[in-house]
C-alpha positions as CSV (number, residue, x, y, z in Angstrom):
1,X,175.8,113.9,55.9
2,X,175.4,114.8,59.6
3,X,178.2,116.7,61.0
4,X,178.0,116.3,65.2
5,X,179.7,120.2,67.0
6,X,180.9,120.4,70.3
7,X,180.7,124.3,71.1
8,X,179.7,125.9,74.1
9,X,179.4,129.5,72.2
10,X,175.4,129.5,71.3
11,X,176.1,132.4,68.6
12,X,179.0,130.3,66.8
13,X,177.0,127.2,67.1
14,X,174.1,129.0,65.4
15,X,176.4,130.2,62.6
16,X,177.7,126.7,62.4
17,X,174.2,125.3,62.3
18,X,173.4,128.2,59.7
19,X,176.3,127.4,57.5
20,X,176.4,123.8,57.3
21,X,172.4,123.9,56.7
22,X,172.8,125.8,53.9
23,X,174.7,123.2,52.1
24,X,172.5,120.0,53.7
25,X,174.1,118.9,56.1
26,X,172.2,117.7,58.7
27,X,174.2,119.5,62.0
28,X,173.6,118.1,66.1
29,X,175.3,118.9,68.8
30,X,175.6,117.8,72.6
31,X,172.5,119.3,74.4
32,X,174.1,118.3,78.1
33,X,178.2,118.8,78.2
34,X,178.2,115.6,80.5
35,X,176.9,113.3,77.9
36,X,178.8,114.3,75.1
37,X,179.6,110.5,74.4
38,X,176.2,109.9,74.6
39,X,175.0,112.0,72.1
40,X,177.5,111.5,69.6
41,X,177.0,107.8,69.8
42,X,173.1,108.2,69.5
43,X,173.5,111.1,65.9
44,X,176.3,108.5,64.2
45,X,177.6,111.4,62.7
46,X,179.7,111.7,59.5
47,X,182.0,114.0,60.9
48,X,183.0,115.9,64.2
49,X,184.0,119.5,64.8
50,X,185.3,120.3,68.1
51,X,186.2,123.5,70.3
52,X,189.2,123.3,72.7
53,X,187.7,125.1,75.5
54,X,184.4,123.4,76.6
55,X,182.8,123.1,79.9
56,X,183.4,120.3,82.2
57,X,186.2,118.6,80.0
58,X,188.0,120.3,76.8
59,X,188.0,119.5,73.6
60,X,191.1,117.0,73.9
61,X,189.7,115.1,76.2
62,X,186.5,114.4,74.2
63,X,189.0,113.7,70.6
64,X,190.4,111.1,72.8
65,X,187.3,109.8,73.8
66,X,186.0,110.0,70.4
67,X,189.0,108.3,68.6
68,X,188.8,105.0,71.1
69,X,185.7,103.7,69.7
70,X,185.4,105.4,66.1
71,X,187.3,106.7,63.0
72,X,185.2,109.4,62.1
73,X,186.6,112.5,61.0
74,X,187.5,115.2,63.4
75,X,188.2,118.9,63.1
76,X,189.1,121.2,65.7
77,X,187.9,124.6,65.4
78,X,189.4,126.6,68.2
79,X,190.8,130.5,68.9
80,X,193.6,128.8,70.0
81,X,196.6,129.5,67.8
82,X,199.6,128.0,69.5
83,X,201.5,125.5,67.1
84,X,201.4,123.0,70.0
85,X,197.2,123.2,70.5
86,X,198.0,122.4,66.4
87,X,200.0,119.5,66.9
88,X,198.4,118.3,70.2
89,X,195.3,117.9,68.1
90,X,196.6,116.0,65.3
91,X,198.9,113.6,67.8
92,X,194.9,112.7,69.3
93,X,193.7,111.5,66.0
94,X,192.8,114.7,64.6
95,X,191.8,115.6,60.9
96,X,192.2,119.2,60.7
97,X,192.4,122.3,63.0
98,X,191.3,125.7,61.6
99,X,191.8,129.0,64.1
100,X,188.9,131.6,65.3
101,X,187.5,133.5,63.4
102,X,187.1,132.0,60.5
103,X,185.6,132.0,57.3
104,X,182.7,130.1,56.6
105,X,183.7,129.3,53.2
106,X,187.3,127.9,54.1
107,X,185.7,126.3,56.8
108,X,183.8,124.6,54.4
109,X,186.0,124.1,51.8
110,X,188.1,122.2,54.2
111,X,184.7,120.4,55.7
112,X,183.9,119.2,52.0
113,X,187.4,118.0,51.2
114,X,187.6,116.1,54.2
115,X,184.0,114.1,53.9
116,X,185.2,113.6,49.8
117,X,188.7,112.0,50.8
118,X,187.3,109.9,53.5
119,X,183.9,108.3,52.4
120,X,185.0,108.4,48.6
121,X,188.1,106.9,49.2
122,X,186.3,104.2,51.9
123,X,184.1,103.2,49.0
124,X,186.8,102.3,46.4
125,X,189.5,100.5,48.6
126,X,189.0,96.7,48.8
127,X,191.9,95.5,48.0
128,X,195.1,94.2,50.3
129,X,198.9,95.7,49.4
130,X,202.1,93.8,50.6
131,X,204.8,96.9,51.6
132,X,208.1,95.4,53.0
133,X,206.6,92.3,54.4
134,X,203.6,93.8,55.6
135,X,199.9,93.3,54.3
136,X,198.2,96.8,54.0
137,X,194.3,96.8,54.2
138,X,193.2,99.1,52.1
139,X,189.6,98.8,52.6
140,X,190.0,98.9,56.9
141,X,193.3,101.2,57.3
142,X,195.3,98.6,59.0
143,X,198.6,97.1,58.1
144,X,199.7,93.3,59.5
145,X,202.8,92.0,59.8
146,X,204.6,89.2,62.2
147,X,201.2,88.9,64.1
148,X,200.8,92.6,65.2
149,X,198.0,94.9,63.5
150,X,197.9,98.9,63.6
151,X,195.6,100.9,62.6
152,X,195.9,104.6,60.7
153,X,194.1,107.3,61.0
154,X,192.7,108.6,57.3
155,X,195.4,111.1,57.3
156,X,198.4,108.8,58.2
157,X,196.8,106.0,55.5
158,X,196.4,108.8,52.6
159,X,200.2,109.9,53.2
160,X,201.4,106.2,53.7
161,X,199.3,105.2,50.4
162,X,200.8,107.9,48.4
163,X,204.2,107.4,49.1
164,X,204.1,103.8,48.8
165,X,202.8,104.6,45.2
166,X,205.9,106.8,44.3
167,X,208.1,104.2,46.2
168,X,211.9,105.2,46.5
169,X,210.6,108.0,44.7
170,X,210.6,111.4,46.5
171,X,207.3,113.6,47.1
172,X,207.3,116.7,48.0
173,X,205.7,118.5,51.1
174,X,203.4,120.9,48.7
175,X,202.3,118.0,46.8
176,X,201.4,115.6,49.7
177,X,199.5,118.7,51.1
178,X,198.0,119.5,47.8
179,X,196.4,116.0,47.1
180,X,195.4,115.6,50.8
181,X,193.7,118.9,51.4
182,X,193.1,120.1,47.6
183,X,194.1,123.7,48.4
184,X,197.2,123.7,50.5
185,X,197.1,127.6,51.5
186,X,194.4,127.3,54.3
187,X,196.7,124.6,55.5
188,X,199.0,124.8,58.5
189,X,202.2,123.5,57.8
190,X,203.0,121.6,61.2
191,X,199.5,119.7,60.3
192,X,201.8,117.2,57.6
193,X,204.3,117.5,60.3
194,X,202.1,116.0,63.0
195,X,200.8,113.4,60.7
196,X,203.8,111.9,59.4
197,X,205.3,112.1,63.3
198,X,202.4,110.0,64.1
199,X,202.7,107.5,61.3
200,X,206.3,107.0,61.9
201,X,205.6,106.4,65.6
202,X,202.9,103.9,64.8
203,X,205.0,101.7,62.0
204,X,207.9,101.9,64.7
205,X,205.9,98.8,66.4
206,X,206.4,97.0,63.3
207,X,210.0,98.1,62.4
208,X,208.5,100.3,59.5
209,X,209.6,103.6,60.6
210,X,212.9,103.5,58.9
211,X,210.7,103.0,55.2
212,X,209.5,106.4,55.6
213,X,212.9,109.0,54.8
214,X,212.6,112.6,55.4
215,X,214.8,114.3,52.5
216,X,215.5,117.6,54.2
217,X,213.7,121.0,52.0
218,X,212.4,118.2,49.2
219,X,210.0,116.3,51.3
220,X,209.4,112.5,51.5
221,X,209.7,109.2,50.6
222,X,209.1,105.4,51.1
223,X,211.8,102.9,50.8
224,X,212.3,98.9,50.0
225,X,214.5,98.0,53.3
């Protein structure tokens, strides 16, 4: 698995590169900060880690860049601790956002868990779903109805998926975090916050967002409407 890092800080980056070798990942990184796009195009990588504060553009700018033409997973990795740097991320497609310092082995714990639910998961969708009149590609993340198409993010898709499968059924906050990210505690609560924001927003084009109810300090739940 290569895993492409956008850091300006050479003594992170060689940490990073340290780290993740360890484990066999193969680990690239922008050599020129005004061909970012370039390089990450050229390395294909599996997954993306990115810093906030970057030379010539942050880190947003290149998420946004990054989510236009792929899917690949993203994780910010910033000393920026403000809950709306947190949400900002997630609302541009992020996967995940751990704070400087860290610890290696979170960092990879989180790194591994990410890489499982998305390729593993990839690998053993085929099949199509209908969900209140709409036709949900599980293999490509998209949902169809009435002629328009939208497309999820691995994140939104896992939480959408696992409600749909406890339909009119309600589940909680701890257990959607548990199944998504394996060990909730490392976990920053607004990051399910963001996501489901995001996936209501997106089935609002199709008239969906009413399927997913919030049931205040229980969690969540989809609905037949």
């Amino acid at each position: 698995m290569n895993i492409f890092i956008i850091e300006d800080d050479p003594l992170i980056l060689e940490a990073l590169n340290e780290g993740l070798s360890q484990w066999s990942y193969q680990v690239s990184s922008p050599s020129d900060f005004s061909l970012v796009m370039e390089a990450f195009v050229a390395n294909r990588p599996h997954l993306v880690i990115i810093d906030i504060q970057l030379p010539k553009f942050d880190g947003f700018h290149w998420c946004r860049e990054i989510r236009a033409i792929s899917k690949v997973p993203i994780l910010f990795l910033s000393s920026r601790d403000h809950p709306m740097d947190i949400v900002m991320a997630m609302n541009l497609g992020a996967d995940d956002y751990v704070q400087k310092p860290f610890h290696m082995d979170v960092l990879l714990a989180k790194i591994r868990a990410i890489l499982r639910r998305t390729y593993t998961y990839e690998e053993a969708s085929a099949d199509v779903i209908e969900w209140n009149q709409a036709m949900i590609d599980l293999k490509k993340g998209e949902i169809h109805k009435d002629g328009t198409t939208i497309e999820l993010t691995k994140n939104e898709f896992f939480i959408l998926s696992i409600l749909i499968k406890s339909n009119n059924e309600i589940v909680s906050r701890h257990e959607l975090m548990r199944i998504l990210w394996d060990d909730d505690q490392f976990i920053n609560d607004n990051t399910l916050t963001a996501n489901i924001t995001r996936l209501r927003q997106k089935l609002s084009a199709l008239q969906l967002a009413d399927a997913i109810v919030t049931k205040k300090g229980l969690g969540y739940m989809s609905i037949t409407l």
